[in-house]
C-alpha positions as CSV (number, residue, x, y, z in Angstrom):
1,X,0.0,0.0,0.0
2,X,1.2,3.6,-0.6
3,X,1.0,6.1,1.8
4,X,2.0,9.5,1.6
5,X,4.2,11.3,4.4
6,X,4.2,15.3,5.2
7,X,7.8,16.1,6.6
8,X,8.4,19.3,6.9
9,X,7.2,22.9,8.1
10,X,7.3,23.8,4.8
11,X,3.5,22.1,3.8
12,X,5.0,21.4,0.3
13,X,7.2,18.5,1.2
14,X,5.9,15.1,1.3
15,X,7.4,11.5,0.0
16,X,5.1,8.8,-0.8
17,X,6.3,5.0,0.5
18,X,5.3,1.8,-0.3
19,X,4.9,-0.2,3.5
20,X,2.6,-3.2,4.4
21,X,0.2,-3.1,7.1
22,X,2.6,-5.3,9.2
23,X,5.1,-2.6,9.0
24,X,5.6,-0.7,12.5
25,X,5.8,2.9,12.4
26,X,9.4,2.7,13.6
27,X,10.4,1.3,10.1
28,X,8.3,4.1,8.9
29,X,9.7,6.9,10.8
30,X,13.0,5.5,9.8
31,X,12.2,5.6,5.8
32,X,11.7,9.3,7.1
33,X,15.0,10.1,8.5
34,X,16.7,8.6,5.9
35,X,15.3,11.1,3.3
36,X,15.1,14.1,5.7
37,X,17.7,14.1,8.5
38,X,17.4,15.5,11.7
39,X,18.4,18.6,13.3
40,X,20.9,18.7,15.7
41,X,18.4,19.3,18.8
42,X,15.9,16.6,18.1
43,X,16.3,13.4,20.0
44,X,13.0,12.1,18.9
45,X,10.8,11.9,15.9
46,X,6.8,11.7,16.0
47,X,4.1,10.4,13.3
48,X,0.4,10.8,13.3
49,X,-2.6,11.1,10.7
50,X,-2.1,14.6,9.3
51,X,-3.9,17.2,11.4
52,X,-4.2,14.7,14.3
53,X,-1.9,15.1,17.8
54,X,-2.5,11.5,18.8
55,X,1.5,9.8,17.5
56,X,1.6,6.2,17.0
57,X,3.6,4.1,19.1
58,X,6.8,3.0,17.7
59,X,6.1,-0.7,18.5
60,X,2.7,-0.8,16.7
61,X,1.7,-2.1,13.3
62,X,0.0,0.3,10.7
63,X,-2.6,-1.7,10.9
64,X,-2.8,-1.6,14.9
65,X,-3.0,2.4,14.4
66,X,-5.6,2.6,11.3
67,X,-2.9,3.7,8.5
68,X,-4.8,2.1,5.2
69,X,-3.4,2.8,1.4
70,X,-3.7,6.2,0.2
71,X,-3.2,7.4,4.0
72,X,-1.9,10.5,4.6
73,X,0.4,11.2,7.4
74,X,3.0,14.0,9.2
75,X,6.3,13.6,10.4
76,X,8.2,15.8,12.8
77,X,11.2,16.0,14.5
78,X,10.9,17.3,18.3
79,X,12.7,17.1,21.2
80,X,11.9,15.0,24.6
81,X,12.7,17.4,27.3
82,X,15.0,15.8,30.0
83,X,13.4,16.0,33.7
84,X,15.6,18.9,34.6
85,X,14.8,20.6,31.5
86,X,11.0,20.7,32.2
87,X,12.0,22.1,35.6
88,X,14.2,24.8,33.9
89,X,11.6,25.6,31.4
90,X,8.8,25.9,33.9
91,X,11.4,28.2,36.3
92,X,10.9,30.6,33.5
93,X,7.7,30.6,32.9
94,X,6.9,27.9,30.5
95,X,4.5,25.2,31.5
96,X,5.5,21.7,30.1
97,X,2.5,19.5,31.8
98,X,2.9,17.7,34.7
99,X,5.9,16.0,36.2
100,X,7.7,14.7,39.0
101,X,10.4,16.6,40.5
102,X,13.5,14.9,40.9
103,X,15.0,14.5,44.5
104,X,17.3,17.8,45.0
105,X,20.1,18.5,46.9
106,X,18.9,21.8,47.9
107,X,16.5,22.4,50.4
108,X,15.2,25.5,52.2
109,X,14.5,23.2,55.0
110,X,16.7,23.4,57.8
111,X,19.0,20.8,58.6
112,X,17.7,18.1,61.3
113,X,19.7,18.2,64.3
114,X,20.8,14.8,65.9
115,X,19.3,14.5,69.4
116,X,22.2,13.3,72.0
């Protein structure tokens, strides 16, 4: 089956690929990155249905997410923000969702004081 694969920002630039149902979406993705190679501050690449925010799961089947021939998809690169770059990014201002906060070393607590 053919399906047909928006990669950049620019809304011009697709690729069509010939994959099987049974193909996962990593082997996709990687199709992808062959043609269009990162930039150097992406450390992860995401594909959906075009104009959907719902990314398949690299372990899945086209099948197992709905891709059929003729499909159309997108194809971005982004980047998967370390803990203690959420933390840094929401220190400024910028919410990133919600996470756990890793154990710190700093605390405005005081000290605990050994009884003798």
């Amino acid at each position: 089956m053919k399906v047909t694969v928006f990669y950049s920002s620019d809304a011009t630039k697709s690729a069509a690929f010939d994959v099987q149902p049974s193909d996962t979406v990593k082997s996709v993705k990687q199709k992808v990155i062959a043609l269009h190679s990162p930039p150097d501050w992406a450390n992860t690449a995401l594909l959906a249905e075009k104009d959907s925010t719902e990314y398949f799961d690299n372990r899945k089947r086209l099948a197992q997410c709905g891709v059929v021939d003729g499909a159309v998809l997108k194809f971005t690169y982004a980047r998967n923000l370390t803990l203690m770059e959420k933390v840094e990014l929401n220190v400024q201002g910028t919410d990133t969702g919600n996470f756990q906060l890793p154990p710190m070393s700093i605390s405005t607590l005081p000290p605990k004081v050994a009884a003798y």
